[in-house]
VMD Tcl script that draws the C-alpha trace (Angstrom):
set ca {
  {125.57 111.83 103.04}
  {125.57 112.55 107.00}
  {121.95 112.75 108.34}
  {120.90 116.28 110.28}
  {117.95 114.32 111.71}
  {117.58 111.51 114.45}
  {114.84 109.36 114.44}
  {113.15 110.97 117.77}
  {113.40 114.33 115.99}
  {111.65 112.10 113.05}
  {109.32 110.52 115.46}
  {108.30 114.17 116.55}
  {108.44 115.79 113.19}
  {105.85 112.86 112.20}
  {103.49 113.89 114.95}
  {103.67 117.42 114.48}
  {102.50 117.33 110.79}
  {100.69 114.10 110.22}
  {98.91 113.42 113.16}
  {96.10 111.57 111.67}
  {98.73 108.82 110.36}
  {101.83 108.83 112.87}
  {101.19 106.02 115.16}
  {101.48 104.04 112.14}
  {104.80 104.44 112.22}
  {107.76 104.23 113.77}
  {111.47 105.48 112.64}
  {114.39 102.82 113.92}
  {117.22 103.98 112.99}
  {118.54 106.88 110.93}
  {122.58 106.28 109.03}
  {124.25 107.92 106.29}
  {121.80 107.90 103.23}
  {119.22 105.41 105.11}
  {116.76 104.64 107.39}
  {115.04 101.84 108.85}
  {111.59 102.03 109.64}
  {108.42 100.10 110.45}
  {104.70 100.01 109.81}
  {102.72 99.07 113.14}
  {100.33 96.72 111.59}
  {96.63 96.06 112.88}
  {93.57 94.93 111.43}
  {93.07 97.83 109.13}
  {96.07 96.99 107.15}
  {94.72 94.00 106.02}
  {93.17 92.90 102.75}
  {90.76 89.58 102.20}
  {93.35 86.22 103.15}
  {94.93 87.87 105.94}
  {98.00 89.79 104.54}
  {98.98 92.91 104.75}
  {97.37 95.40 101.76}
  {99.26 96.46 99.26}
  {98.03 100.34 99.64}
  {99.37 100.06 103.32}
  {102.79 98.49 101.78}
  {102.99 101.36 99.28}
  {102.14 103.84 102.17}
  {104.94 102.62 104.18}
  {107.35 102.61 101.20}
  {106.24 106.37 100.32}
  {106.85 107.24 104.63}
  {109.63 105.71 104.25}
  {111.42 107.29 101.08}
  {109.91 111.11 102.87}
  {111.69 110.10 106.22}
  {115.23 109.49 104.83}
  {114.88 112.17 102.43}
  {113.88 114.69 105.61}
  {116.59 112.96 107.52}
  {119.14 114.37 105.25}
  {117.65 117.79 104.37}
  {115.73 118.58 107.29}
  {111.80 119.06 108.15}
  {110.44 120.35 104.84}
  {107.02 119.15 105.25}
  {106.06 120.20 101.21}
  {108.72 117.69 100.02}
  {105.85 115.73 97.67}
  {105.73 111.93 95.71}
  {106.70 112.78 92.18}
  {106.85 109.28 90.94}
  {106.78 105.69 92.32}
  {106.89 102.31 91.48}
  {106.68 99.00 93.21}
  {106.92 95.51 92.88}
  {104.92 93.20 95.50}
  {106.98 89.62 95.41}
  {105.93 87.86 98.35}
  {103.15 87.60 100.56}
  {104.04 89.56 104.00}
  {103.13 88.27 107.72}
  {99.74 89.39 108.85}
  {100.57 90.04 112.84}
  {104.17 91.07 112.67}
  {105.33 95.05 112.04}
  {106.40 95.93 108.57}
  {109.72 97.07 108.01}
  {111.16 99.53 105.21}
  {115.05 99.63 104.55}
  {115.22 103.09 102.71}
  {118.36 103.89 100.82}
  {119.02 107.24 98.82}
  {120.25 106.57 95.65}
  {120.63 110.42 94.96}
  {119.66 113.31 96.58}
  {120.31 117.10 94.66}
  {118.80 120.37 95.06}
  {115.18 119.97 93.82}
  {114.96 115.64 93.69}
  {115.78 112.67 95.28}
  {115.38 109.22 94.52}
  {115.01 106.31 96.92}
  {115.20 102.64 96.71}
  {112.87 100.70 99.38}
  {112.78 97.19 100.67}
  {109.81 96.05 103.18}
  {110.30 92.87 104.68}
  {108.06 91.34 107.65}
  {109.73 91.28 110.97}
  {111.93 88.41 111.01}
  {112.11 87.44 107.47}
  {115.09 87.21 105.00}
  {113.71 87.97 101.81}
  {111.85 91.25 101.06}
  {107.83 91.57 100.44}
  {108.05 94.16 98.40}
  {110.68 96.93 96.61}
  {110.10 100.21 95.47}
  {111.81 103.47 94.05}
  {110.42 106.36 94.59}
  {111.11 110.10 93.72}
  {110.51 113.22 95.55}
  {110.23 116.84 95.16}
  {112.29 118.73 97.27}
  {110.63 122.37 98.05}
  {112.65 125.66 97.54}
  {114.09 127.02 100.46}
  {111.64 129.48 100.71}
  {108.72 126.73 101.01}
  {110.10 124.92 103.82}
}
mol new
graphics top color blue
foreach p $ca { graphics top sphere $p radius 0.5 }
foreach p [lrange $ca 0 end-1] q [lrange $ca 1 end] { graphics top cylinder $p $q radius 0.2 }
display resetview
């Protein structure tokens, strides 16, 4: 799978359609059926004991699995969750960006389906992993 994206055109495709979220996030680096990309964390993301929230884990995870899906098939901002799941294994750094290793497992004509690893800057062994599915849009939706 060769990307048709880069991560600035990512970046800026980010920006153009989700504003209210985008400096959140950051895309790192786009390769053949992955991306790497990171959650800016701050206070908000944070849950009572100092570590990062598991609804801002998921959200990166879900970002994440859009972003490499886009990367491949191009700005289709309908391209919607269909089905996710996620298991939280270790207790991620509080000050340090999250980071998602996206991989596509399969990507076809209407679905594709992701696998997701978030790890905390500088650590070895994931916080989390997730698969997630999405709806790809008709060409005529864009």
């Amino acid at each position: 799978m060769t990307p048709i994206m880069t991560a600035e055109e990512l970046n800026a495709f980010m920006y153009e359609v989700f504003k209210q979220v985008a400096d959140d996030f950051n895309v790192d680096d786009v390769r053949p059926g992955e991306v790497t990309m990171s959650l800016l964390t701050s206070e908000r993301h944070l849950r009572p004991g100092g570590t990062i929230s598991g609804p801002s884990m998921f959200g990166l995870a879900d970002v994440a699995a859009y972003i490499v899906t886009l990367a491949h098939i191009g700005p289709k901002a309908l391209a919607v969750t269909t089905n996710c799941s996620i298991d939280f294994m270790r207790k991620p750094e509080a000050n340090v960006p999250l980071v998602a290793e996206a991989r596509l497992l399969k990507l076809g004509k209407q679905l594709s389906v992701t696998d997701v690893l978030l790890f905390s800057k500088g650590m070895d062994q994931p916080v989390a992993r997730a698969g997630l599915t999405y709806a790809i849009p008709p060409k005529s939706m864009g």
